[in-house]
Each structure stands twice: as structure tokens, then as C-alpha cells.
Backbone as JSON, one array per atom type, in Angstrom:
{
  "sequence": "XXXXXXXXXXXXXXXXXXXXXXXXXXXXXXXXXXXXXXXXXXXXXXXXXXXXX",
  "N": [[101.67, 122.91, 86.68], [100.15, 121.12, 89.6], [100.01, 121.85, 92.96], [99.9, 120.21, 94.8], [99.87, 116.82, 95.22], [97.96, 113.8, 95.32], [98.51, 111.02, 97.12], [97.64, 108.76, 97.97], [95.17, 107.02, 98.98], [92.62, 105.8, 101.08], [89.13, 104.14, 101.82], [85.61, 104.88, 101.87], [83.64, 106.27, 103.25], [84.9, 107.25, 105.46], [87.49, 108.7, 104.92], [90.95, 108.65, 104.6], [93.66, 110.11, 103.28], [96.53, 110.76, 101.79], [98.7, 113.17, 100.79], [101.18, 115.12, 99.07], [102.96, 118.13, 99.25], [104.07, 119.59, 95.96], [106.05, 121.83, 95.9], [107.98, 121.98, 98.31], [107.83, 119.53, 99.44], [106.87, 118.18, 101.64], [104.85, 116.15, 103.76], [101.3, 115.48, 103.78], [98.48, 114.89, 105.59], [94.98, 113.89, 104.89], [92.19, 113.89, 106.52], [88.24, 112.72, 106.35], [84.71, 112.62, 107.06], [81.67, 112.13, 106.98], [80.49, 115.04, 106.86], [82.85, 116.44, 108.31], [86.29, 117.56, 108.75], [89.8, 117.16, 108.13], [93.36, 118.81, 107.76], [96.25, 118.43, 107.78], [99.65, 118.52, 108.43], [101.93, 115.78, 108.03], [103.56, 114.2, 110.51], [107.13, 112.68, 111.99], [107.98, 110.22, 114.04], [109.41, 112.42, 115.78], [108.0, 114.4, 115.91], [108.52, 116.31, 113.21], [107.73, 116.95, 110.11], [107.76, 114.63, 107.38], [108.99, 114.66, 104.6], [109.01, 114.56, 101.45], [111.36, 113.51, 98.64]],
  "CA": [[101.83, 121.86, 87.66], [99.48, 121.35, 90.62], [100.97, 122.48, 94.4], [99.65, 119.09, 96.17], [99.57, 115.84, 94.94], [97.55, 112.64, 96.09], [99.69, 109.37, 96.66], [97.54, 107.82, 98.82], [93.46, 107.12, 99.62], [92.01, 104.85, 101.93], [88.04, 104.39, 102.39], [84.87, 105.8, 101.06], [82.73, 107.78, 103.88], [85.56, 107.41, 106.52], [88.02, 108.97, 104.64], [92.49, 109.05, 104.66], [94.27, 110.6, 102.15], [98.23, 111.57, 102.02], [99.38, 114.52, 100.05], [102.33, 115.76, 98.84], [103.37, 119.53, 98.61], [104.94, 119.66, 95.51], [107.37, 122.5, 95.91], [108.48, 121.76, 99.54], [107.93, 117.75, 99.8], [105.83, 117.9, 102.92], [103.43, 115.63, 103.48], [100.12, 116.32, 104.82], [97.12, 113.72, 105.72], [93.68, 114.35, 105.21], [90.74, 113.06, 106.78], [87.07, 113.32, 106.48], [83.99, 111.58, 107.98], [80.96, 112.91, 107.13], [80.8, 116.84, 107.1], [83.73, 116.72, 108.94], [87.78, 116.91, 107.71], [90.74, 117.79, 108.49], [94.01, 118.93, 106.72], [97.87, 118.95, 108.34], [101.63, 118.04, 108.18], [102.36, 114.29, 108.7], [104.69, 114.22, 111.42], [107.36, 111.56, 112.38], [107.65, 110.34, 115.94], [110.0, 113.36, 116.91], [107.41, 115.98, 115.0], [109.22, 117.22, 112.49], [107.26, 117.23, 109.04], [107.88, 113.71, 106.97], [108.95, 115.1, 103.72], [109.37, 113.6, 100.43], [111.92, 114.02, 97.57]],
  "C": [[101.01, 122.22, 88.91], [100.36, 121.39, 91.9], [100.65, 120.69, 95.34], [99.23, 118.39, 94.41], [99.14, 114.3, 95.84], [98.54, 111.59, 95.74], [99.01, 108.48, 97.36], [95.7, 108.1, 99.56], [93.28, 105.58, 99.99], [90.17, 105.12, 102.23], [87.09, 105.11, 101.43], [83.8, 107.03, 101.82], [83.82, 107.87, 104.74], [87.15, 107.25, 105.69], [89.87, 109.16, 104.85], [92.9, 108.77, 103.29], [95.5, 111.35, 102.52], [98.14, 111.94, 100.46], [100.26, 114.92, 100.04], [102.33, 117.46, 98.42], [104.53, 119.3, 97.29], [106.19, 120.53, 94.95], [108.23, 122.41, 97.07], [108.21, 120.08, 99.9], [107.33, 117.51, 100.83], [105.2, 116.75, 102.96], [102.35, 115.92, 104.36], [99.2, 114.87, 104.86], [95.9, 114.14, 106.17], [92.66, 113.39, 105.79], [89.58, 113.36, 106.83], [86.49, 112.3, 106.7], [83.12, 112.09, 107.58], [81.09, 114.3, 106.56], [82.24, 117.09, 107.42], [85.39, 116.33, 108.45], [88.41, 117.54, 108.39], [92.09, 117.75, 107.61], [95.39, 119.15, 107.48], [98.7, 117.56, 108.0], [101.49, 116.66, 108.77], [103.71, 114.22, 109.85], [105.54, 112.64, 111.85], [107.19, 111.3, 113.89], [108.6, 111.09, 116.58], [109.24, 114.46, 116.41], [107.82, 116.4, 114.12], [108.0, 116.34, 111.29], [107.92, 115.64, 108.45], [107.57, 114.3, 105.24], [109.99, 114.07, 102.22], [110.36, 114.1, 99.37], [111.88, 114.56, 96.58]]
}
């Protein structure tokens, strides 16, 4: 079984993508642009991590 799973892409050079950890339920949201990406925790609107079942 893979550790992250995709549930979710938007776009083709201007990239969003949500990810699931699948031993801890996290979610994470990626983005890339170009060269350029990034990779962290989805947060709700008090911060805390937005984790899935």
C-alpha cells in the first residue's frame, strides 16, 4: 500500500493537488507552477491539520 494518496487535481501548468496520508489521515495540498511547488498540511481555519478517516 502506498503512504499518500491523490483525491484531488486541479489544472495543468498551474497546478493543485490534495493528498491523503494514508496511515495518519492528514491531508496535505500540493502546488506547482512551473519549476516551482510546494508540499504541506491542509489546515482548517483554527490550524489544526484537516484529517480524513
Amino acid at each position: 500500500m502506498e503512504r499518500f494518496k491523490k483525491i484531488y487535481q486541479q489544472g495543468i501548468v498551474d497546478v493543485v493537488e490534495i493528498w491523503v496520508d494514508t496511515q495518519t489521515g492528514v491531508n496535505y495540498v500540493f502546488h506547482r507552477n512551473g519549476n516551482a511547488a510546494g508540499f504541506t498540511p491542509l489546515l482548517d481555519k483554527d490550524g489544526k491539520p484537516i484529517v480524513s478517516q
